[in-house]
N, C-alpha and C positions, 0 to 999 in steps of 0.2 A: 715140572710137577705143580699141579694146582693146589693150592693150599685145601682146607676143609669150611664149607658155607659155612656162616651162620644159620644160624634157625628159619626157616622161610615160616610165614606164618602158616600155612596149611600143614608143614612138619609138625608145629605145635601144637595143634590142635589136633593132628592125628597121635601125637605122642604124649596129648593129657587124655584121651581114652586109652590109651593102652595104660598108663599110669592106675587107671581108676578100676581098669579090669584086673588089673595084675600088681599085688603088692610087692611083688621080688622084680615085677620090671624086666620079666625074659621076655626081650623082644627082639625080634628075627629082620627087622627091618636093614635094606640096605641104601635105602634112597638115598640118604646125605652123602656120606664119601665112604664112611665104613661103619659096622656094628658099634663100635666102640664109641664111636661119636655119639650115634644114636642114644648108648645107653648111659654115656658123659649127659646129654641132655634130660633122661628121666630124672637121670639121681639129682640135678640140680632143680628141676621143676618141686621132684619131692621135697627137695629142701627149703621151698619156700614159706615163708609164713601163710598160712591159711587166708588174709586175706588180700595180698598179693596174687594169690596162686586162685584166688576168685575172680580179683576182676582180671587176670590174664585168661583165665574161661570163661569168662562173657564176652570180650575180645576174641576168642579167636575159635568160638563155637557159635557165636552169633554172628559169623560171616564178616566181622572188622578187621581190617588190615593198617597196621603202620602206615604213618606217611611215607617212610622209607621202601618198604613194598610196595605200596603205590607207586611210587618213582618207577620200582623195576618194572612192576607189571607194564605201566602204560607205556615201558621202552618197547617193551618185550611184544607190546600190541601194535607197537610202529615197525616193528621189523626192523631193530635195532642187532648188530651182531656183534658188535663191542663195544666197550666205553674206555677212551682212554683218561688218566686223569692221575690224580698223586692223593693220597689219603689223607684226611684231617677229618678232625669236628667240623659242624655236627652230620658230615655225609659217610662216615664207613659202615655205616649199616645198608646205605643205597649198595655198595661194590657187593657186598656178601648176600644182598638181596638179588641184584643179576647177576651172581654166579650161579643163585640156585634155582635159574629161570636157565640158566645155560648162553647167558651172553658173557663173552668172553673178555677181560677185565687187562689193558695192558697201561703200567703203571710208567710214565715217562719219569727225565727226572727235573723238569722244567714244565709249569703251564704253561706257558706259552707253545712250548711242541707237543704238547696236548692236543690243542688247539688246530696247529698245522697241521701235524699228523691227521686227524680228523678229515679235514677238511679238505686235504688235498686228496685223501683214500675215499672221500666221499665223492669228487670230481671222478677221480680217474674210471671209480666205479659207474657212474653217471646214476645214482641215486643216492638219500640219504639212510647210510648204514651202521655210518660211525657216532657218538657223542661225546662231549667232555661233561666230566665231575670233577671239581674241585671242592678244596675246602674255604674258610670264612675271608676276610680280609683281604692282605694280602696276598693270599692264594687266588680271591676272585682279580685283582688287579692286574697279576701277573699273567692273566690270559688276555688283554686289552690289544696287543701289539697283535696276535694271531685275529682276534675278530677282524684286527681293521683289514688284514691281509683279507679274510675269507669275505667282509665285505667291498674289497676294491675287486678284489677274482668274481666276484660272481658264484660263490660255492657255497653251499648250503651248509648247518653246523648246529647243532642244539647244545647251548653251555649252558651248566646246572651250576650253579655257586649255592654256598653254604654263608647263611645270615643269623644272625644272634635274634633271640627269639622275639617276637613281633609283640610281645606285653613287657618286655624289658624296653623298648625303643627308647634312647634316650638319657641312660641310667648312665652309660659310661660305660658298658659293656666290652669284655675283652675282643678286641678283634670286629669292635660295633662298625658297620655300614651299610650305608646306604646308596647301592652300587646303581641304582636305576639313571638318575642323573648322569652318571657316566657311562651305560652305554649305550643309552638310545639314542646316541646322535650316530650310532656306529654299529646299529640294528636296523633289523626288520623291524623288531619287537623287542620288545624288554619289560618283564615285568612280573609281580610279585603273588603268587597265593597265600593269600594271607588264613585260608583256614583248611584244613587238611581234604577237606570233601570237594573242595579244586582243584585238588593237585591234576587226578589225570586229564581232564579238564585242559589244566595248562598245559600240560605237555604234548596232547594233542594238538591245540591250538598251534603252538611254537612247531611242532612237526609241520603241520602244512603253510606257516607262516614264511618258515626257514625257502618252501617251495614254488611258492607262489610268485606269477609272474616272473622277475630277475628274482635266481636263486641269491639266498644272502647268510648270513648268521644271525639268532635267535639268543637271547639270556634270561634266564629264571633265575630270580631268587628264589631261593625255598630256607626259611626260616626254623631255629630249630624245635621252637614246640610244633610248629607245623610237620615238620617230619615224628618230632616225639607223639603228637597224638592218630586217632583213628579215626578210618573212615569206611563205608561200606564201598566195595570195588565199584567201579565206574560201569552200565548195561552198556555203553559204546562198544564195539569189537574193536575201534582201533578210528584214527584220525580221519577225515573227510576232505578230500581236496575236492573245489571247483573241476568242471572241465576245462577243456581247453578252449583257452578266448576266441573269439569269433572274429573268421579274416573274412571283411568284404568281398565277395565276387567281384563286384565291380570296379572295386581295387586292384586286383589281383590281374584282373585284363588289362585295365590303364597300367600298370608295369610293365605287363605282356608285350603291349605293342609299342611302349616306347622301347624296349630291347630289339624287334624287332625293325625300326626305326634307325638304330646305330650306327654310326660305322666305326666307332671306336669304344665299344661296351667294356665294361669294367667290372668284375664282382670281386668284394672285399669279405670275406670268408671270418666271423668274428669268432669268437670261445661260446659264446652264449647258446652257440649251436647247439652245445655238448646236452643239452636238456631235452630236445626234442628231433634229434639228428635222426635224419632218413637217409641211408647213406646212398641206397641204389638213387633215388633219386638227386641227390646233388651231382652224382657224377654224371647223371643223364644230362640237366640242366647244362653243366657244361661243355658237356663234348658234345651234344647233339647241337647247340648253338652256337658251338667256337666263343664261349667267353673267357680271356683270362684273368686270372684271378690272384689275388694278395690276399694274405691273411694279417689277423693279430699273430703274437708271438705264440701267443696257448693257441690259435687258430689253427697252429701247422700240424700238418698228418690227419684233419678233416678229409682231405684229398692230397696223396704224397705228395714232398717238395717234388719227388722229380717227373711228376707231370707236367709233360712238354707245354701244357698251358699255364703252369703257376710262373710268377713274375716275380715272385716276391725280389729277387737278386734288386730288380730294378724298382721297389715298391715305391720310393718317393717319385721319380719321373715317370712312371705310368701314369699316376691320379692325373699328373699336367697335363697328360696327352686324352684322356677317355671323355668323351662327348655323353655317355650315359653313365652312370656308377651307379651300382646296387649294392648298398651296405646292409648288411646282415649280420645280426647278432653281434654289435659292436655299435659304439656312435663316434663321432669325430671329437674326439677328446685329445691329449698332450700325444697320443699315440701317433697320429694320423694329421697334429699341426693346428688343430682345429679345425681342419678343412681349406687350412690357407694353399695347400698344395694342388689343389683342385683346380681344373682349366678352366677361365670364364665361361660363363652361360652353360658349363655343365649341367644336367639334367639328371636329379639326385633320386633314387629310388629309395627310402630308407624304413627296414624293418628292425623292429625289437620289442622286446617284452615288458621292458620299459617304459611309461608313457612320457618321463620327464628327461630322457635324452630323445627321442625320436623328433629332430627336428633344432637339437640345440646345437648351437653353431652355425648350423648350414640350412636353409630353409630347404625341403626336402620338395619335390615335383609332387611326389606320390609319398606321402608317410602312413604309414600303419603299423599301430599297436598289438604286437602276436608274437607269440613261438617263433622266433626268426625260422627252425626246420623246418615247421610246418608249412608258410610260409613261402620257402626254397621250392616243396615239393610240390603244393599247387602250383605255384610259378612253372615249376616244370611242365605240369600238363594242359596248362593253360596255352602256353605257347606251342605244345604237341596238339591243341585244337585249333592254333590259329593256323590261316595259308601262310607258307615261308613267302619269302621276298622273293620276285622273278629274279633277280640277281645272285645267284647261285655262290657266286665269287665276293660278294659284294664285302666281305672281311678278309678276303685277304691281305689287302696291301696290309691292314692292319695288324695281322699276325705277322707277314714278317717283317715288320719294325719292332715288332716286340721280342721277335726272337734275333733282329741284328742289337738291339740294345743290349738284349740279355748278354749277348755275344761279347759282346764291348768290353762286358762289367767284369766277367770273366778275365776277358785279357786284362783287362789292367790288376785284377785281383789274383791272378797268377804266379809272380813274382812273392807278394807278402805270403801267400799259403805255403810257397815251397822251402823260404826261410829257415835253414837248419845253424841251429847257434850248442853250444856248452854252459850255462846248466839248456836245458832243452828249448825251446819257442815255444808259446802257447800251439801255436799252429801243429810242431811235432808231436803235441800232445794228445790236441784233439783230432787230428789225423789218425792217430794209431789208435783211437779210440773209438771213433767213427769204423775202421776198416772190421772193429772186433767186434761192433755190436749184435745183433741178430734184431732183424727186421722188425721184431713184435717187442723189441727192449722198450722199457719206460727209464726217462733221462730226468732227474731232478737237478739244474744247474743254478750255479750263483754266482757272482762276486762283482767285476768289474770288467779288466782288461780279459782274464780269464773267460766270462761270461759273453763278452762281445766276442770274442776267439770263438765260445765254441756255437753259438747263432749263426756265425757263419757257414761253418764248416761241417754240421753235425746235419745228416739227413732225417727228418722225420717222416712213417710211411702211416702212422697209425692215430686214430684218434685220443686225446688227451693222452700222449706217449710222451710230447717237451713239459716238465715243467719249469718253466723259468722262473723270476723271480714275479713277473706279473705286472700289474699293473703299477704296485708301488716302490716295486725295488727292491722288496726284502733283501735283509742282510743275513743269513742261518737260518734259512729255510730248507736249505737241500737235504741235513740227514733227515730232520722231520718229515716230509716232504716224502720223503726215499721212504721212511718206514709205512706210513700211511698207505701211498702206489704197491707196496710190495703184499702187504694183507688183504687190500682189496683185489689183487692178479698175482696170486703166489705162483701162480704157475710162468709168470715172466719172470725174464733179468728184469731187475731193477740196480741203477745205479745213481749215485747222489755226485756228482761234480762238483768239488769245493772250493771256495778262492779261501784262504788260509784264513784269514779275516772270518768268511761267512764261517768255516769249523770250529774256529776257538768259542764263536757262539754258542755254536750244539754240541760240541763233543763229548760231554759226558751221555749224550741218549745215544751213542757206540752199546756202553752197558745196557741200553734197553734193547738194542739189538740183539747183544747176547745173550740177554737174559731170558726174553723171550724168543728167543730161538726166530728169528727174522732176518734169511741169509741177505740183506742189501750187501753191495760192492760200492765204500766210497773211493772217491779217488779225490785227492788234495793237490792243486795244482798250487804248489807253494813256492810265492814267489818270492820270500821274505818281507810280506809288507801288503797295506793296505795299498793297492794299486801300484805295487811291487817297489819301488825306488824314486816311479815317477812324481810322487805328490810332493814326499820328501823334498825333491831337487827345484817343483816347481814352483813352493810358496813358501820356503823357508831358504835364509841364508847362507853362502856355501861356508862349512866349517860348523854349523852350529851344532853344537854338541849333544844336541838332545834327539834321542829317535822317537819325533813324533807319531810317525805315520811308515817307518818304517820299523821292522821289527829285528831280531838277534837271528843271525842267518842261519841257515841249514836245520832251522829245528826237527828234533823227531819226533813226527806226532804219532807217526804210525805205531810205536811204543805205549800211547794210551789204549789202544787196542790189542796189542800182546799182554798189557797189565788186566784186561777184560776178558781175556781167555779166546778171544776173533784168530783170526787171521790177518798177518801183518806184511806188508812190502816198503821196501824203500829205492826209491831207484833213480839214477845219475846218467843210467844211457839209455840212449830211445832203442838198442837192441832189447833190454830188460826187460819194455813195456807188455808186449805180447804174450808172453812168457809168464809173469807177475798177472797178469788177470785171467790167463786160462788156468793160474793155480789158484784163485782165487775163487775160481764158480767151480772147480772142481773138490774144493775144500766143505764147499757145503754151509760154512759157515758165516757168517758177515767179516766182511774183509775190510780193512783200511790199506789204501796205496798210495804212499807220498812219495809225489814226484818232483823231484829238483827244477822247476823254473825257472827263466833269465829273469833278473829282477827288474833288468833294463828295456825289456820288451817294450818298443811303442804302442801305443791304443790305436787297436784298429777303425774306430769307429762302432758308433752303435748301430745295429742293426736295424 
């Protein structure tokens, strides 16, 4: 149940003429939540001293709006549909300003998964729909860990912090900062309206900042006289984004024909896609050419893993073997080696939307600055206009070396997948997880050993369906993560994957699941320990009596969840598993499922 708005300023103004028409104040109005509010609101208008109750009607019959309503309206003009965030001074007037615009207000209980939330539901969505508000201080600091996630992801994000008032600067004020400094090294943009007739302004601005070119995260200070005073609404209808950047023709052929030039092509399938993805065309591109392809980790389900042309099993020794590589929406960064894996005199094709990775690391054949999609999909018809090669055959030898590698990699990985141990294998885990998912599920995974487990093993068919942890590793990204994918495609499974480590991070926003009525399905792959027993035994001494990095065995976490009114699992046998999550999405409710892991499990390797 939603609580009752505040006053919007057009309430008030329509409810100091009813006031002036009507001395008893019978008014029939139902726009806020109920009668009663409405007429809570006359009686305390009437009560004001006559010249408060003046200049609040110059205000708000001469067309001025709060800074706070300005906040909501210019969301409400971006096509804003929620704001996640935790309530303080001086922003609780923004929350009750877009409730009563109808954007829908979900209170974590951590900024920081504010933040991910955000911006992972803005990802999966593939626009920007979500935002965060926070309050002063502290509160804006504690959202720093989620930007830098949402600027290494590539995901767009608009954070609003709350600042102690901008003619106090200085004074010593409670909760005084000055947040710009910290996080424009970790922005698009960062920056401050210092007088209330800027606000929407800014928030436009940061709306298309957040979008432009590589999607990123945006932070506004807003001060609190700047929200306490007024401003006449903004004529804008809403933000202004550039078109899309301009791909060379002539570029676009030079690609062309060195792909068809090949004999061992390569296309690397990056995240960055997710902005301007054409999907009928990537698939053309490459099944009509025979190219296979590797992705980033966020890349998979662009095109399913198990298209007989994805590689990724063998991602490091393909790069050595391909005589052309087209990177796309991705640059050779710690992901990809810097490009050290790359065969000599490779011939590098490289797009993105970035202009200051196109070209770092690896000097590219052909670079250009664009929408990698965009990009993909001329490519595509550029090469459907050029004549194919007289050699009809001329890939094949090279597909099936790719498919005896694939072969290989398989067998030898055969053996570790099939691993059945007591408490469970990562491997039995994510096997019985993998066999339950349904096609269109969204997977928000974390941890370590866990995380390597389930990369390997977890097929992805859909696009931004894995969220891993990304590019920096997060540690307690998955429930955030999980709530975010689930409000932007309520109508999928969403489930959060947790290495026990990453949960003790998030677990109190379980209550935000319940709270808000957001059925995710976590599962806790708990191994007792930060990379279950292994770290413990391999940099501390045997007998030492402190458990660093391991933890108190068997915990029940799923009990944080029965205390949150969810639904709860605990389970010891891999018969349990199946069972335990078909009652879990049939519950309706957000569920927690801890599952007993070997603690002793080797690291399989990273993916």
């Amino acid at each position: 149940m939603q609580l009752p708005a505040s006053p919007s300023d057009d309430h008030i103004r329509e409810t100091l003429q009813s006031v002036e028409a009507s001395p008893r104040c019978d008014l029939q109005r139902n726009d806020m939540n109920s009668v009663d509010a409405t007429g809570k609101l006359a009686e305390r208008l009437k009560a004001l001293p006559q010249e408060k109750l003046a200049r609040l009607k110059k205000r708000t019959v001469s067309g001025l709006a709060s800074g706070n309503a300005l906040v909501a309206e210019a969301l409400r003009r971006c096509g804003i549909k929620r704001v996640f965030g935790i309530a303080g001074t001086p922003v609780d007037r923004i929350f009750s300003e877009c409730l009563a615009r109808g954007i829908r207000l979900i209170g974590t209980r951590h900024q920081q998964a504010a933040v991910m939330a955000a911006a992972a539901g803005n990802y999966v969505a593939g626009r920007l729909e979500s935002v965060v508000v926070v309050s002063a201080g502290p509160a804006v600091t504690n959202t720093l860990t989620g930007i830098l996630v949402a600027r290494d992801n590539g995901w767009p994000v608009l954070v609003i912090g709350g600042r102690r008032a901008v003619n106090q600067e200085g004074m010593g004020c409670f909760q005084e900062l000055d947040a710009l400094p910290i996080f424009s090294p970790v922005t698009k943009w960062a920056a401050t309206p210092r007088q209330t007739c800027q606000v929407m302004d800014h928030i436009f601005q940061g709306f298309a900042e957040a979008l432009i070119a590589r999607p990123g995260p945006v932070y506004l200070d807003l001060p609190e006289d700047v929200l306490e005073g007024s401003a006449q609404l903004s004529a804008r209808s809403g933000p202004t984004l550039p078109p899309p950047m301009e791909i060379e023709p002539v570029k676009v052929e030079s690609a062309a024909r060195l792909i068809l030039e090949a004999r061992r092509p390569l296309l690397i399938i990056g995240d960055g896609l997710r902005w301007s993805l054409n999907a009928e065309a990537l698939l053309r591109l490459v099944e009509s050419h025979g190219l296979p392809f590797i992705t980033t980790s966020l890349g998979r389900g662009y095109l399913p893993d198990d298209h007989p042309l994805c590689a990724n099993e063998v991602r490091r020794w393909i790069q050595g073997q391909a005589d052309v590589v087209i990177m796309a929406g991705a640059w050779f960064d710690w992901r990809f080696r810097f490009g050290a894996e790359l065969a000599p005199g490779a011939r590098v094709i490289h797009a993105d939307a970035e202009a200051a990775t196109v070209g770092k690391n690896v000097s590219p054949t052909v670079g250009i600055v664009c929408d990698a999609g965009r990009f993909l999909a001329q490519l595509a018809d550029a090469l459907g206009a050029l004549p194919m090669p007289g050699d009809s055959f001329r890939l094949s030898a090279w597909h099936a070396t790719v498919y005896k590698a694939r072969s290989e990699s398989r067998r030898v990985l055969e053996p570790w997948l099939r691993r059945e141990s007591r408490p469970l294998s990562p491997q039995q885990l994510f096997r019985g997880i993998r066999d339950f998912l349904p096609a269109d599920a969204v997977v928000a995974v974390e941890g370590n050993v866990s995380l390597s487990a389930a990369q390997k093993i977890l097929v992805v068919c859909q696009p931004a369906s894995l969220l891993d942890p990304g590019w920096n590793g997060i540690i307690g990204g998955g429930i955030p993560f999980a709530l975010g994918a689930k409000l932007a495609s309520p109508e999928r499974l969403v489930m959060a994957l947790c290495s026990d480590t990453g949960f003790g991070i998030s677990a109190l926003d379980l209550e935000t699941a319940v709270r808000h009525s957001i059925p995710i399905i976590v599962v806790i792959a708990n191994n007792d320990g930060n990379t279950g027993a292994l770290r413990q035994k391999n940099f501390f001494p045997p007998g030492y009596p402190e458990k660093f990095t391991e933890f108190l065995p068997a915990l029940r976490y799923e009990r944080i969840m029965e205390v949150f009114g969810g639904h709860a699992e605990w389970i010891t046998e891999p018969s349990e598993l199946r069972p335990a999550l078909e009652r879990a999405v049939t519950s309706g409710r957000p569920a927690c499922i801890n599952v007993s892991v070997d603690p002793n499990a080797s690291h399989p390797g990273f993916w």
